[in-house]
C-alpha positions in Angstrom: 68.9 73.4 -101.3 70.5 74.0 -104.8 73.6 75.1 -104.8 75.1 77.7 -107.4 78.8 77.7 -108.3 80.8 79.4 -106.0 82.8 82.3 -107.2 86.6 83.1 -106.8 87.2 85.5 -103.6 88.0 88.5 -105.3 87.8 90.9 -102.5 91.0 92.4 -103.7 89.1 93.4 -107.2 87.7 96.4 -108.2 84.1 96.5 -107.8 82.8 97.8 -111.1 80.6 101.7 -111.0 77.6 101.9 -110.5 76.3 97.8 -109.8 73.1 98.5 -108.3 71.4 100.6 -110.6 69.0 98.9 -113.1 70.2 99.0 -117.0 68.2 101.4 -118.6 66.5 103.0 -115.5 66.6 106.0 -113.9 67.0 106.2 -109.6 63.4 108.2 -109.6 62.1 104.7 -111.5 63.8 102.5 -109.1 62.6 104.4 -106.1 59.1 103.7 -107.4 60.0 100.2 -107.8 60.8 100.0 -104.0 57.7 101.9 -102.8 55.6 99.5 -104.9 57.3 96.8 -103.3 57.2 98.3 -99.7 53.2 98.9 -100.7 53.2 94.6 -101.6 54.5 93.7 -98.5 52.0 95.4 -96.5 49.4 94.3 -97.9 49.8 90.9 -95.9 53.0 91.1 -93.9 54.3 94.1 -91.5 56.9 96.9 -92.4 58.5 97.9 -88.8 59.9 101.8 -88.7 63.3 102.4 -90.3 65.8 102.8 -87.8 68.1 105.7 -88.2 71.3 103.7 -86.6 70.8 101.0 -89.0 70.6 103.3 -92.1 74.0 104.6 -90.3 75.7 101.3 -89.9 74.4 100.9 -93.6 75.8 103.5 -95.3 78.3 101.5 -97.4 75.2 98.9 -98.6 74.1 98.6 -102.0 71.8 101.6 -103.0 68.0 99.5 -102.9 69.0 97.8 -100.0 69.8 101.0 -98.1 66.5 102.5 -99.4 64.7 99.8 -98.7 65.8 99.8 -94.8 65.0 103.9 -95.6 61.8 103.1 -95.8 61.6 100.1 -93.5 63.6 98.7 -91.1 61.8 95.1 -91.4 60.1 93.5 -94.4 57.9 90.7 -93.4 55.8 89.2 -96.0 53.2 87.9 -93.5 52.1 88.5 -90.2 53.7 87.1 -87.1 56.8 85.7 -89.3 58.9 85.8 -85.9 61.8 87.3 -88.5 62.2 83.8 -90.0 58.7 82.4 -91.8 58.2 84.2 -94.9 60.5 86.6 -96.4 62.4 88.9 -94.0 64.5 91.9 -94.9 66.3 93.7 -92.5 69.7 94.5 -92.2 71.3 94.6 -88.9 75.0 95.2 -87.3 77.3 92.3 -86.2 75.3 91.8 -83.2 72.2 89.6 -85.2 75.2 88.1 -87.1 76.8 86.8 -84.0 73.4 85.6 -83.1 72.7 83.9 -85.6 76.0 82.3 -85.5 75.7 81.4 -81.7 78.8 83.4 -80.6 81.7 84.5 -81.7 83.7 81.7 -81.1 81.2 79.7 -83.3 81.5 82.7 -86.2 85.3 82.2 -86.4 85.0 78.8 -86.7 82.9 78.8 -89.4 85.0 81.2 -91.2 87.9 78.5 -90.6 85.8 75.6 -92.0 84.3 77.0 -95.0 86.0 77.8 -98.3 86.2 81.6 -99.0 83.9 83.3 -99.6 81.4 82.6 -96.7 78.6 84.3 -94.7 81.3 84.2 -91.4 83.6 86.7 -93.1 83.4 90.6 -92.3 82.8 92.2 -95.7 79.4 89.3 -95.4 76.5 91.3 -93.2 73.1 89.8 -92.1 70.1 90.9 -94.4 67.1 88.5 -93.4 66.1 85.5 -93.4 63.6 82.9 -95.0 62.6 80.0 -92.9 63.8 79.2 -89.3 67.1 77.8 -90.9 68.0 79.6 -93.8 69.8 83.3 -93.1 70.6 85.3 -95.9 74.1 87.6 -95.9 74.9 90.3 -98.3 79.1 91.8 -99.7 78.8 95.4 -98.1 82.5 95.6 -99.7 82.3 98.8 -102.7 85.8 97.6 -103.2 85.1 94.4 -104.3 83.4 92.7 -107.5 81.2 90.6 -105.0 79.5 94.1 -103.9 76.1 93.7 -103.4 76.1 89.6 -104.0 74.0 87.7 -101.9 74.9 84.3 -100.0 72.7 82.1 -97.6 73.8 79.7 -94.9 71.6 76.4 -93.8 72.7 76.7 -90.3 71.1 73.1 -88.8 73.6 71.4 -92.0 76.4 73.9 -91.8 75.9 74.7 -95.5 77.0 78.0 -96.5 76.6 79.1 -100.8 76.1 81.3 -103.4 72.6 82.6 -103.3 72.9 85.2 -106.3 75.4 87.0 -107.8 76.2 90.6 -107.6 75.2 93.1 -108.3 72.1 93.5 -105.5 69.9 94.2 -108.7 69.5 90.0 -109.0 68.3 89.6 -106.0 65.7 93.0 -105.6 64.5 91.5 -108.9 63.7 87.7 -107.4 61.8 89.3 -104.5 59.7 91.4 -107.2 59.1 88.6 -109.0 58.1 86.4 -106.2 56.1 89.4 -104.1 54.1 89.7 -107.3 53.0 85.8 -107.0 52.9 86.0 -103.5 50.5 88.3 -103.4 48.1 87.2 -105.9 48.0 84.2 -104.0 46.9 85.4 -100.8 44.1 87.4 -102.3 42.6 84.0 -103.6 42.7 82.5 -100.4 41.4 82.0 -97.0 42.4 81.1 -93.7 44.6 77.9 -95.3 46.6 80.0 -97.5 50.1 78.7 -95.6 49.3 75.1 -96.9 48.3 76.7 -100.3 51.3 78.3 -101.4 53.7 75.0 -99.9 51.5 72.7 -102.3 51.8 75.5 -105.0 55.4 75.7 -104.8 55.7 79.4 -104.2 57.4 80.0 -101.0 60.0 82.0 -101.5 62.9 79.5 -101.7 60.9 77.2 -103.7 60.7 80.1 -106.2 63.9 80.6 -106.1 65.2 77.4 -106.4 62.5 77.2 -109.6 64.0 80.3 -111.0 67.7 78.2 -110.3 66.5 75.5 -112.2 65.2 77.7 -115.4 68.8 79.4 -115.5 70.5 76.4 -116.0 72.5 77.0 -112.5 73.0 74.7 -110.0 
């Protein structure tokens, strides 16, 4: 996995207005962005029903996150993902946190072991996940610069970094970007498109690490 320089914790600063709205766009244009998107992801995966205590617990995400988990309260890019193959979107509370820790013993000691920031912190909730290793964690702190950045932990190698920096925009952006190749590649297949998009390099982490590598960050 490539890892990304690792910004200062700067919980303490003041998160600048506005982060998660697209420059130059208007919220009627990026709600059409996220229906497009929701429409993408059911084409071959499963949207499960948004659920109203998650929207709740949610109320202090990042604007498209929230509307995405308005809409849906599971992304799945394909079909029997078991919330791990694929792409998975769904914010939950601290319960699937702890899970995905092991306990809550285990979650503080991670937060102990790592450097801040890391996925084990509070102000770091669960958002998904993309393989049966990789978990991804967003800032739900409005308070802080890091609002809406994104971090992912390799829990088999007890590697925790920097997925993508705030604000949430980044990160809704690599998921259009990839849902738009997805896609495109499932219609041209059959029955082996799994092995397809491995030897075309276009899961979603080896898009992303490809998108890494054309940046220039490591």
């Amino acid at each position: 996995f490539i890892k990304m320089t690792e910004n200062p914790d700067s919980s303490s600063q003041e998160s600048p207005a506005n982060v998660d709205v697209a420059p130059g766009s208007t919220e009627e244009e990026d709600m059409l962005r996220i229906e497009t998107l929701l429409a993408q992801f059911k084409m071959f995966g499963e949207c499960e029903p948004p659920l109203l205590e998650t929207i709740s617990a949610g109320s202090g995400l990042p604007f498209k996150l929230r509307t995405m988990m308005s809409k849906s309260g599971y992304w799945h890019s394909q079909e029997d993902s078991y919330n791990v193959y694929g792409l998975n979107i769904g914010f939950r509370g601290n319960d699937k946190k702890i899970e995905v820790f092991g306990d809550v013993e285990t979650m503080k000691e991670w937060e102990d072991e790592h450097p801040s920031p890391n996925c084990a912190m509070g102000e770091w909730k669960y958002m998904g996940a993309c393989s049966e290793f990789d978990y991804l964690f967003v800032n739900t702190n409005p308070s802080s610069i890091e609002f809406g950045a994104t971090r992912c932990i390799v829990n088999n190698c007890f590697e925790d970094m920097s997925f993508l920096p705030a604000p949430f925009e980044n990160f809704f952006d690599l998921i259009e970007g990839w849902m738009e190749r997805y896609v495109a590649l499932r219609e041209s297949q059959d029955e082996n498109w799994e092995e397809a998009i491995e030897e075309s390099g276009m899961t979603f982490l080896q898009y992303y690490r490809k998108k890494q590598e054309g940046s220039g960050q490591e």
